[in-house]
C-alpha positions as CSV (number, residue, x, y, z in Angstrom):
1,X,0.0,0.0,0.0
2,X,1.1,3.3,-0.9
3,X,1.7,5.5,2.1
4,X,-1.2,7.8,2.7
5,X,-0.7,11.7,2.2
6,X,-1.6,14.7,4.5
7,X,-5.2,15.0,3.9
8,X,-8.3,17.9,5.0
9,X,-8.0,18.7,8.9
10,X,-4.4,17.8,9.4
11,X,-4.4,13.7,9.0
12,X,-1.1,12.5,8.9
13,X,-1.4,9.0,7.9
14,X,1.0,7.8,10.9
15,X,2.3,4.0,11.4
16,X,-1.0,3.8,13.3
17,X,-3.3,4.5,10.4
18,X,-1.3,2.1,8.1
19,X,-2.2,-0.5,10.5
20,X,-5.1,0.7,10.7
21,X,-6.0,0.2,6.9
22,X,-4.4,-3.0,6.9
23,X,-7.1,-4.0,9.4
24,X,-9.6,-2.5,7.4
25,X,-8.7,-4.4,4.0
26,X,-8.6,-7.5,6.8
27,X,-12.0,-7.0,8.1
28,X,-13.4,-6.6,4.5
29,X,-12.7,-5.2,1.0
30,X,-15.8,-3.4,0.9
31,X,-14.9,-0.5,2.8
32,X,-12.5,0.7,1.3
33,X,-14.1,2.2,-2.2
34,X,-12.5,4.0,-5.1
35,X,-13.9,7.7,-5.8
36,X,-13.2,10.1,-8.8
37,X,-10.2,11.5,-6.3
38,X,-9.2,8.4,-5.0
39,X,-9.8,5.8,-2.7
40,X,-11.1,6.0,0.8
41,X,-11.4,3.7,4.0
42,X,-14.6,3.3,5.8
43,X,-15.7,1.3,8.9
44,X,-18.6,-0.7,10.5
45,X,-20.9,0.1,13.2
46,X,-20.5,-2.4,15.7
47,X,-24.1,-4.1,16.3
48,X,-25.8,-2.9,13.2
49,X,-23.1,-3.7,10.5
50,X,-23.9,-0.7,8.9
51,X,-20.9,0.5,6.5
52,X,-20.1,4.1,7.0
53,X,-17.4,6.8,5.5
54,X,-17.3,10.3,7.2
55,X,-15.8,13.9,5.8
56,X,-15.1,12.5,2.4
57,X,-13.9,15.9,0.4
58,X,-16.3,16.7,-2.5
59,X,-14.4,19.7,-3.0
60,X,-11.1,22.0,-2.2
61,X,-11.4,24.2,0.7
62,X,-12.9,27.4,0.0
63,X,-10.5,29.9,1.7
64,X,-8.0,32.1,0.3
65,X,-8.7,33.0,-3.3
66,X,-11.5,30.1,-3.8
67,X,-13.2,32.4,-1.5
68,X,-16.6,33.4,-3.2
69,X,-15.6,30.8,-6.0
70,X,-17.6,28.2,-7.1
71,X,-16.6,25.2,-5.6
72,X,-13.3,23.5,-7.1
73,X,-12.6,19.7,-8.2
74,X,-10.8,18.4,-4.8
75,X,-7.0,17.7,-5.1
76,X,-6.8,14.0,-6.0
77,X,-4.6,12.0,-3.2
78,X,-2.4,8.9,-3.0
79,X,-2.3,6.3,-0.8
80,X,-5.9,5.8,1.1
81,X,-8.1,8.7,3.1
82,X,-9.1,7.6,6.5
83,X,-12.9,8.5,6.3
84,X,-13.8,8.0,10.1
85,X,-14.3,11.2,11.0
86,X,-16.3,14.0,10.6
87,X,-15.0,16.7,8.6
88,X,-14.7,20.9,9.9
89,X,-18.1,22.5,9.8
90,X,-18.9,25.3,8.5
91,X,-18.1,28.8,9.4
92,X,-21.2,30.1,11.7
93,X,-21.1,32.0,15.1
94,X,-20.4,30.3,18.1
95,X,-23.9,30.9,19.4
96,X,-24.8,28.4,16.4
97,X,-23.1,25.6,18.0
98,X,-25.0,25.9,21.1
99,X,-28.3,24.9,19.2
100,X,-30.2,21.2,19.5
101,X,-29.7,21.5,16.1
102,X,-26.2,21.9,15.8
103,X,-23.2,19.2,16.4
104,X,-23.1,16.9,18.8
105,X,-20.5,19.0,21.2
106,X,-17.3,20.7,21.0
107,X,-16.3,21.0,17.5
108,X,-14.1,22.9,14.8
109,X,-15.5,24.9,11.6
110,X,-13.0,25.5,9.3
111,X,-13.0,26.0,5.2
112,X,-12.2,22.6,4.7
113,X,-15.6,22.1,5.2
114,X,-17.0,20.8,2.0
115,X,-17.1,17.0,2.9
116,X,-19.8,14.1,2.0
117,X,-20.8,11.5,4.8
118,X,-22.3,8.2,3.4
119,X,-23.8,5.3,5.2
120,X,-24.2,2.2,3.7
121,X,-26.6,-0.8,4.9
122,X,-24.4,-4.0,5.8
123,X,-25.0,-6.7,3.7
124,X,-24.2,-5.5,-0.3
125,X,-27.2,-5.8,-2.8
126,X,-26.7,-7.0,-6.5
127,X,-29.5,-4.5,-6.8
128,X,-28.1,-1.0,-5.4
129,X,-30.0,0.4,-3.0
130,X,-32.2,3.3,-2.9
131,X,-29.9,6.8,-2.0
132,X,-31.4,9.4,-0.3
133,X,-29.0,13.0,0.1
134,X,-29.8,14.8,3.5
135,X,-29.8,18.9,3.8
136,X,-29.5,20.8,7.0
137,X,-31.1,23.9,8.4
138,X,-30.3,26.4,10.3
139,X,-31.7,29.5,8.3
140,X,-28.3,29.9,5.5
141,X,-26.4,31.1,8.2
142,X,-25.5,28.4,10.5
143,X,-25.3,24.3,9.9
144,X,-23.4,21.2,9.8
145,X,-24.4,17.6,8.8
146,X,-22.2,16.8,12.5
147,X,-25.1,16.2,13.9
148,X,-26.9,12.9,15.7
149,X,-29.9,13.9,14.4
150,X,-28.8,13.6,11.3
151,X,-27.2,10.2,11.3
152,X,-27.4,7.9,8.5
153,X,-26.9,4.5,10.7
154,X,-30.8,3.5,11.1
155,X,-32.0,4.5,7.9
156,X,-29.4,2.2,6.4
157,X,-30.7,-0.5,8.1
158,X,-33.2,-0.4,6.0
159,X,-32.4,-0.5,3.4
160,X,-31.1,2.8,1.5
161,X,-27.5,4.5,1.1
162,X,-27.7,8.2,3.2
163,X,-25.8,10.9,2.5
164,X,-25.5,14.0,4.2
165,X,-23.5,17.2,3.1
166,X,-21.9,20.4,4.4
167,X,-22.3,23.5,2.4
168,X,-21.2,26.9,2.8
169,X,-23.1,28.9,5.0
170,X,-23.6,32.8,6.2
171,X,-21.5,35.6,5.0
172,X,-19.0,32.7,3.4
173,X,-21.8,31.2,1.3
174,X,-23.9,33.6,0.1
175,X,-22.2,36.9,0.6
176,X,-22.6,39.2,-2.9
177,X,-20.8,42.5,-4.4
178,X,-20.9,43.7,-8.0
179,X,-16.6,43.0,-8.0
180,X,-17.2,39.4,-7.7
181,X,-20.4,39.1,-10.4
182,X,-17.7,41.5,-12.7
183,X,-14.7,38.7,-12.1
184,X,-17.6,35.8,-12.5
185,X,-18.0,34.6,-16.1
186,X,-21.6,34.1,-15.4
187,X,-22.0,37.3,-14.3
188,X,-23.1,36.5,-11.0
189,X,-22.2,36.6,-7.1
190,X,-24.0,34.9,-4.1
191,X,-25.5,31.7,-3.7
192,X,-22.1,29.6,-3.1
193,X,-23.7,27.7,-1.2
194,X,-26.4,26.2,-3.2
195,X,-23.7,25.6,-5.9
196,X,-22.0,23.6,-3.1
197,X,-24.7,21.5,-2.9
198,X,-24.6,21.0,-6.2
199,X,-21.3,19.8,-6.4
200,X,-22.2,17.3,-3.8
201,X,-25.2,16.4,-6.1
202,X,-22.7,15.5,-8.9
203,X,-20.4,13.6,-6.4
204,X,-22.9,11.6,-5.5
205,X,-24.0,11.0,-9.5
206,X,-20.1,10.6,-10.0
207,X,-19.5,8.0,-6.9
208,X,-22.5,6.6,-5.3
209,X,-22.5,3.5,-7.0
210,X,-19.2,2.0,-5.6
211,X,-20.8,2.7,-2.3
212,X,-23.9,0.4,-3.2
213,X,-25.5,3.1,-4.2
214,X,-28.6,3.4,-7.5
215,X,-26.8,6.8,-8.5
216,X,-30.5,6.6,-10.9
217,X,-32.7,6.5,-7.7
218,X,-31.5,9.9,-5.6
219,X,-34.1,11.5,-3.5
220,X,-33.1,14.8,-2.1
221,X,-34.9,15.5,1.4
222,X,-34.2,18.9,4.1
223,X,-35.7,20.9,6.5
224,X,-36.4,24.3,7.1
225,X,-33.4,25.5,5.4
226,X,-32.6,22.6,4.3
227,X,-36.1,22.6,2.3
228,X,-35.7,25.8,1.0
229,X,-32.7,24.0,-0.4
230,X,-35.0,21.2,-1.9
231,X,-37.4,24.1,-3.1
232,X,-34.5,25.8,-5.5
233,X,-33.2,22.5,-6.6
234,X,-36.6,22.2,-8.3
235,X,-35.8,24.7,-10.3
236,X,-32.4,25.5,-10.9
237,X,-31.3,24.3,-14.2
238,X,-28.1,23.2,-13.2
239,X,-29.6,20.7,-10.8
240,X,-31.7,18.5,-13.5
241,X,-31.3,14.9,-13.8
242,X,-28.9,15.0,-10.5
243,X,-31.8,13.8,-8.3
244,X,-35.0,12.0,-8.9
245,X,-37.6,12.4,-5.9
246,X,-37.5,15.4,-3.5
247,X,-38.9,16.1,0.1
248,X,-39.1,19.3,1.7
249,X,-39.7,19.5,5.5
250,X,-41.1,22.8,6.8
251,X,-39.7,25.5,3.6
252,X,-39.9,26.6,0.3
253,X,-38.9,29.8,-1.1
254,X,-42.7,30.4,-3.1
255,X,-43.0,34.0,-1.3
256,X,-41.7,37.4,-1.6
257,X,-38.6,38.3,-1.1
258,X,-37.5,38.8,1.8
259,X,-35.4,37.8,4.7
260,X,-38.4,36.2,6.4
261,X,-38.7,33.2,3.3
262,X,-34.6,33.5,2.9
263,X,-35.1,34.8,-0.7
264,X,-33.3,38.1,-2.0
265,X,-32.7,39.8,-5.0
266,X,-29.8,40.7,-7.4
267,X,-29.1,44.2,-6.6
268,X,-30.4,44.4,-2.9
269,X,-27.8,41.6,-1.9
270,X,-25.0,43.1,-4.1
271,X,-25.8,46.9,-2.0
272,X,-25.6,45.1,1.2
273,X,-22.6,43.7,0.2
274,X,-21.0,47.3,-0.6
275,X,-22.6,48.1,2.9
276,X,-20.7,45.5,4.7
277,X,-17.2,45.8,2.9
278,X,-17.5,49.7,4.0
279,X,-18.5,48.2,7.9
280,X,-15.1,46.5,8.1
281,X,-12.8,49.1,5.9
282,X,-12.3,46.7,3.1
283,X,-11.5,48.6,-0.1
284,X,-12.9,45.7,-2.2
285,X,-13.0,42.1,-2.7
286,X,-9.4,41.7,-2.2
287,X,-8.9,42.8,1.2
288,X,-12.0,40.6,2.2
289,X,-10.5,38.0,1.0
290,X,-7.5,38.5,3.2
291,X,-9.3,38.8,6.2
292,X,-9.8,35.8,8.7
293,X,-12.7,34.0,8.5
294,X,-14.1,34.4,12.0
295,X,-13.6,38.1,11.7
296,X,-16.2,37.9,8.8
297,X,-18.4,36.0,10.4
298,X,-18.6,38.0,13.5
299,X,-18.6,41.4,11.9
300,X,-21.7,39.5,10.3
301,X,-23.1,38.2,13.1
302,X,-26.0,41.1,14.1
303,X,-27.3,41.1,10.8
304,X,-29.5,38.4,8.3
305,X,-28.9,40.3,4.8
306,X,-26.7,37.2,2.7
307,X,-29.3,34.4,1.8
308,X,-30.1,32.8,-1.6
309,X,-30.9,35.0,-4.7
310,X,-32.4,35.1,-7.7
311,X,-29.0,35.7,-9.6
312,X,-31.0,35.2,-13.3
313,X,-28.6,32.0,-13.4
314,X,-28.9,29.6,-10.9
315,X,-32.3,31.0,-10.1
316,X,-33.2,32.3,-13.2
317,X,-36.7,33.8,-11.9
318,X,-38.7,33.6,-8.8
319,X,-39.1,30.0,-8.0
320,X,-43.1,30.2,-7.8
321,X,-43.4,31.8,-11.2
322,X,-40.9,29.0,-12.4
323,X,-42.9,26.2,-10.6
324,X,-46.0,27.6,-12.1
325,X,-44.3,27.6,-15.8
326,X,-43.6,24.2,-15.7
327,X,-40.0,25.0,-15.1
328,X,-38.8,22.3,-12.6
329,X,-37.9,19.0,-12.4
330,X,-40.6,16.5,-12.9
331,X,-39.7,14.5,-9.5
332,X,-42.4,13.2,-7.1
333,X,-42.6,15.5,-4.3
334,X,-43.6,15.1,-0.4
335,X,-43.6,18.4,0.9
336,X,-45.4,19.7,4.6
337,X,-44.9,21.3,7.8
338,X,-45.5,21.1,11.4
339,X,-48.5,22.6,13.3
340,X,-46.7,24.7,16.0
341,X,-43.6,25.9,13.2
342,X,-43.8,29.5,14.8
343,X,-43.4,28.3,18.6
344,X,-39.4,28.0,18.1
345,X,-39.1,31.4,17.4
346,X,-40.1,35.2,18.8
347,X,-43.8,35.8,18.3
348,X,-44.8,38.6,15.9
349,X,-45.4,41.7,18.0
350,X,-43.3,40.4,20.8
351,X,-46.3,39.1,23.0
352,X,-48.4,42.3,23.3
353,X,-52.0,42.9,22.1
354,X,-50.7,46.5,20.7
355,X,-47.4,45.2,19.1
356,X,-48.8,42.0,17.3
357,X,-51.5,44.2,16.0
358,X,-48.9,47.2,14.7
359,X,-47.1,44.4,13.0
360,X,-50.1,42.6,10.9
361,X,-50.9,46.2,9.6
362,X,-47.6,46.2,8.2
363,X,-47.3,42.5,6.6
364,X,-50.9,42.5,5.6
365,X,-50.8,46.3,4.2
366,X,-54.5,46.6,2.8
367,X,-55.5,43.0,3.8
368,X,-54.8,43.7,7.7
369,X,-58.6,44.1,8.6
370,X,-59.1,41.0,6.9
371,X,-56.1,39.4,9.2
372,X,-56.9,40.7,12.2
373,X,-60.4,38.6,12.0
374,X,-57.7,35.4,12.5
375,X,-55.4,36.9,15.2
376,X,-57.5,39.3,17.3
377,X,-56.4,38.7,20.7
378,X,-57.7,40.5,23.6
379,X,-54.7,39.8,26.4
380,X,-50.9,39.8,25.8
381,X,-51.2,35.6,26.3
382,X,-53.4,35.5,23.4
383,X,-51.2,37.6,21.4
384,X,-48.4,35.5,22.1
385,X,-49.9,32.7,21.1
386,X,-51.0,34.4,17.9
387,X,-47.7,36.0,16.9
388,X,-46.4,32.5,16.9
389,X,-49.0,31.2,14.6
390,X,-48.3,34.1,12.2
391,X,-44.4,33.7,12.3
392,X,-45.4,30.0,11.3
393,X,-47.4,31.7,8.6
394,X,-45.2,33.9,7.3
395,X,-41.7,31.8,7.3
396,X,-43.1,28.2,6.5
397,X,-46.8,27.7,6.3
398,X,-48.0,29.2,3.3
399,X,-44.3,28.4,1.4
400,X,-45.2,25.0,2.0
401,X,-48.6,25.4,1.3
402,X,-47.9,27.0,-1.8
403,X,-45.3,24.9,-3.3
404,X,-48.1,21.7,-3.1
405,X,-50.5,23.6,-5.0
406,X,-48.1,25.0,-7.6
407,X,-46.3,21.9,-8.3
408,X,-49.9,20.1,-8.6
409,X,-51.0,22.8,-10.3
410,X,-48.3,22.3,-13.4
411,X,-49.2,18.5,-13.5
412,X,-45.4,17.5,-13.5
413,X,-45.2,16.2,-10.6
414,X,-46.4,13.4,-7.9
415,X,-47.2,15.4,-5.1
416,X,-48.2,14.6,-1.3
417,X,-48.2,16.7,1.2
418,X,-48.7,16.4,5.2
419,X,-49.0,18.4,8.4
420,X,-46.8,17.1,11.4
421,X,-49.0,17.0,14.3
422,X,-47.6,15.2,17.4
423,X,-46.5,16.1,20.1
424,X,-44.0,14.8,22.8
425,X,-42.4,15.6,25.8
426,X,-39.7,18.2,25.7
427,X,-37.6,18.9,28.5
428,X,-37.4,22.4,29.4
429,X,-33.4,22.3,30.1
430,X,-33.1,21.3,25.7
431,X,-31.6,24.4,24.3
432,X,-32.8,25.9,21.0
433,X,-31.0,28.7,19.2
434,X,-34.1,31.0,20.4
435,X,-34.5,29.8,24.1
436,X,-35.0,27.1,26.3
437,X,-38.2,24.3,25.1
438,X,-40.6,23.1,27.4
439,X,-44.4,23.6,25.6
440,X,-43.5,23.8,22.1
441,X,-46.1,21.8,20.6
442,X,-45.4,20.2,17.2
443,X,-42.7,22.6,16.8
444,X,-40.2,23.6,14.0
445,X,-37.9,20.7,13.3
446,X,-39.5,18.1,15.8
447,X,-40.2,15.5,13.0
448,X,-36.6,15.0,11.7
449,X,-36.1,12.5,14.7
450,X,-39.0,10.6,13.4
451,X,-38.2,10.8,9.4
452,X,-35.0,9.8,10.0
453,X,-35.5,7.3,12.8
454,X,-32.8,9.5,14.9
455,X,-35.4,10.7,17.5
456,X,-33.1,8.3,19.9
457,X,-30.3,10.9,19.7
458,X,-32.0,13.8,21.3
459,X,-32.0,11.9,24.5
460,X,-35.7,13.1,25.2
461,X,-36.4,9.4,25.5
462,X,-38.0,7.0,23.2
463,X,-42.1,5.1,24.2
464,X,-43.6,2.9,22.8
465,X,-46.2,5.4,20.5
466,X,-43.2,7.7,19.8
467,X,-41.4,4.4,18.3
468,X,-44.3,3.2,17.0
469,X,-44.2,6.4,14.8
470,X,-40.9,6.3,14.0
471,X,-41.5,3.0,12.3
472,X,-44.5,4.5,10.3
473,X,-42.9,7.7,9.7
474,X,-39.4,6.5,8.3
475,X,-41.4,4.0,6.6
476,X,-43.3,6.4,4.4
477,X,-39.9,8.2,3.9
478,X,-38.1,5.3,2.7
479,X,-40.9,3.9,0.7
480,X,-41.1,7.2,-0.9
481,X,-37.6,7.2,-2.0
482,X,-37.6,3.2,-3.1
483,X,-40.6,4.0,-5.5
484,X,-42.0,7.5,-6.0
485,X,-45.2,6.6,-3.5
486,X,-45.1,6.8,0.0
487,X,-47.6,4.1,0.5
488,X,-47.6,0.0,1.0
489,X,-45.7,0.6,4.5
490,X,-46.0,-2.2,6.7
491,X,-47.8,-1.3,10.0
492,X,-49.0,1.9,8.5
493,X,-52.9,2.2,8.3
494,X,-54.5,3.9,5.7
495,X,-53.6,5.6,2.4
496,X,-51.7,8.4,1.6
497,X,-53.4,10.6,-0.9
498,X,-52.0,12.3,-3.8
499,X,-52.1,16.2,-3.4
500,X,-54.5,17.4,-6.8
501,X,-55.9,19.9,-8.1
502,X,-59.3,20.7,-6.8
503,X,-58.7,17.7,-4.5
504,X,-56.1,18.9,-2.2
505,X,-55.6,16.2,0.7
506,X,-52.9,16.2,3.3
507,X,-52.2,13.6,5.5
508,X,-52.3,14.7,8.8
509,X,-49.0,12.8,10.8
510,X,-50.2,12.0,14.4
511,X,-49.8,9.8,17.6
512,X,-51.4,6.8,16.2
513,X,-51.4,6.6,12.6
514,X,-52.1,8.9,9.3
515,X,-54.9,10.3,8.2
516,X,-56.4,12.4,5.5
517,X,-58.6,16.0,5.7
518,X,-57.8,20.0,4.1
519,X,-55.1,21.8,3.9
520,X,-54.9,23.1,7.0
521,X,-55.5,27.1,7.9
522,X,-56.1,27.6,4.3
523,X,-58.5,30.6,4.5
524,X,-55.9,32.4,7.2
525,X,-53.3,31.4,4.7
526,X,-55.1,32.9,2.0
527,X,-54.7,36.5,3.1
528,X,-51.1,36.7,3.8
529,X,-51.4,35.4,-0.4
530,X,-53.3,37.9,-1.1
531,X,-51.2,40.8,0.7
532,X,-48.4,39.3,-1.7
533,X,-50.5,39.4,-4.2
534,X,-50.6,35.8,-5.1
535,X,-54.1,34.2,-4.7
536,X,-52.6,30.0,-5.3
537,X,-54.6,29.2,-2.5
538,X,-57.7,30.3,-3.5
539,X,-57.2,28.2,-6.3
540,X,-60.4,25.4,-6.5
């Protein structure tokens, strides 16, 4: 064997790791697999069997002057990559990592960030399996697939290849300045990080299959963020034929733009990013480049003005008027939310009759009377409550809402669509970027643990109903991805609609079992539409 090189985050490939590789070639050929840059060493999880390969490079590191690049092809190495651990996350604040949906504890983020994580089920298949591509939330500006939630070790144990992915986040992945569109031969600047996830996309097309992999069979799932993610893969050109089903879990940029829906434009995002190189005395793209990455970020840090764009290239148009066109890839689609989204985050108005009021007048503009018929509390409890609902509303609800009815509407796609109903004990000491939990309801991101039969690794504890829905709920997942259909899982009662056209069921996801009925909220849903001037949901 040759003698392994210096790889991403410092591995020296010592005497140790030599022996190491011999035992792995030992224990079995089939973890150590060939890729396009050359060939990397896995191991097994003791108990489940379950093959896995962490922080496999997709990609160089984006620092220095790859900074605001697209991604480049990784280096190709010698010798045999140790793929046992996680890779650097991505650069985010360090009040990111104190999130339940971060990593798992003390970590480093680094450029060298842009890494793929596969798990493999144990036994290989003369048929390849099923491959479904996981990615993570955390609102464009913070994220990392180093997370237990978002282990692939269960779901290959049934039967499907999961990969997850880091992509550039924040400032470093979607910062945007008229110098870097003039040096771009597209013309462009922004949205690195989708085109991260891209290149991941092609890894996967380009590598899958030696893992045991169907690189024909790729089903692309995320939440919040993550589905935004899933939303502009639908449409982006650049991502056809690179996946073949899609679910999005609680996004999709349908709305206006704004930061609220993580959606800008061209020439807003390019000002803010003349705004911010004045902020930190940079005389152009040059001397941002030269600065450290942590000083970016946390010069960053008070502000939420570098998100996905509609660039005219990756995003050619808004993604609802693209939908609506026919314009997107003709994948079957899952796509849904959870009842209590808004609970995880600062109620509109901050809690007060007067303030929750001031601020539906200014979403709802002319339509406000009509709102305020749906959030007319009388005490500042009320108005709590109701400024959650409408930050639910406004950031996921109607997104989600609206992407089932367009993408039914075009007749390209397979839809279904559900709402996320239960609701389980949280302890008040977990920790959520926006406070402590406790009564959260069906909250924003509580079904991840359930889709991806992780819910284990919060450490909120695991009953019998809560695994019995597990089982269902990663059932319909999986099934989904094996066939297009979410239906024919074992121990699952009842059928799962299709989402049409004048018929628009969602299955509601509960304690017990699914079940069908309306879209739920539709007529409250229907005026923040029309104060954006879109009237989908109106649509019979």
């Amino acid at each position: 064997m040759n003698k392994p090189k210096l790889t991403r985050r410092g591995f020296v490939a010592s005497t140790a790791a030599l022996a190491a590789a011999s035992t792995v070639r030992a224990a079995g050929s089939s973890l150590l697999v060939e890729t396009a840059a050359g060939t990397v060493a896995g191991d097994v999880l003791p108990g489940s069997g379950v093959r896995r390969w962490l922080g496999i490079p997709y990609a160089q590191p984006a620092s220095g002057a790859l900074r605001w690049r697209p991604p480049q092809a990784v280096t190709p190495w010698k010798g045999t990559l140790r793929a046992d651990r996680f890779s650097a996350s991505p650069w985010a604040t360090p009040e990111a990592g104190k999130s339940a949906f971060s990593v798992r504890g003390p970590h480093s983020m680094g450029d060298d960030c842009l890494s793929v994580n596969v798990w493999s089920p144990a036994e290989p298949s003369e048929k390849p399996y099923p491959v479904m591509v996981w990615i993570y939330g955390g609102a464009f500006v913070a994220g990392t697939s180093d997370n237990p939630l978002y282990e692939g070790e269960a779901l290959a144990r049934e039967g499907v290849v999961f990969v997850s992915i880091n992509y550039r986040v924040g400032i470093l992945g979607f910062f945007a300045h008229s110098e870097l569109a003039a040096e771009s031969p597209d013309g462009i600047s922004g949205n690195y990080g989708l085109m991260d996830q891209i290149a991941a996309l092609r890894w996967v097309q380009q590598n899958i299959a030696n893992f045991g992999g169907d690189p024909g069979n790729v089903t692309i799932l995320g939440q919040s963020a993550g589905a935004f993610s899933v939303g502009f893969h639908l449409v982006m050109p650049q991502s056809r034929g690179l996946f073949h089903r899609a679910i999005a879990q609680s996004g999709a940029p349908m709305g206006k733009p704004s930061s609220f829906i993580l959606l800008g434009e061209r020439e807003p995002m390019e000002r803010a990013g003349l705004d911010f190189a004045k902020e930190v005395g940079a005389s152009g793209i040059a001397d941002l480049r030269a600065m450290k990455a942590p000083a970016l970020v946390e010069a960053n840090a008070s502000s939420w003005r570098f998100y996905p764009q509609i660039d005219g290239h990756y995003v050619p148009d808004h993604p609802f008027a693209l939908v609506m066109a026919g314009r997107h890839a003709a994948v079957p689609v899952i796509v849904g939310r959870n009842r209590d989204e808004g609970t995880l985050f600062p109620p509109l108005g901050g809690g007060t009759v007067k303030g929750l009021r001031a601020e539906i007048s200014a979403e709802y503009a002319e339509h406000a009377a009509e709102a305020l018929q749906f959030f007319d509390a009388a005490d500042d409890a009320a108005a709590t409550r109701q400024g959650h609902e409408s930050m639910g509303d406004i950031i996921f609800n109607w997104n989600a809402a609206a992407l089932a009815i367009a993408l039914a509407t075009s007749g390209r796609s397979a839809v279904y669509s559900y709402q996320f109903e239960y609701v389980g004990t949280v302890p008040a000491s977990a920790t959520f970027n926006e406070g402590p939990g406790g009564n959260l309801g069906a909250f924003h991101g509580s079904e991840i643990g359930f889709a991806l039969r992780t819910q284990p690794a919060r450490g909120f504890g695991l009953s019998r109903e809560q695994s019995g829905l597990m089982d269902r709920m990663s059932g319909w997942w999986t099934q989904f991805a094996r066939t297009g259909d979410p239906n024919a899982v074992p121990g699952a009662h009842g059928n799962w609609p299709r989402y049409l056209p004048g018929k628009e069921t969602v299955w509601y996801i509960g304690a017990q079992s699914g079940k069908p009925g309306p879209v739920p909220q539709r007529d409250r849903l229907a005026v923040l539409g029309r104060a954006m001037n879109n009237t989908i949901l109106e649509r019979a």
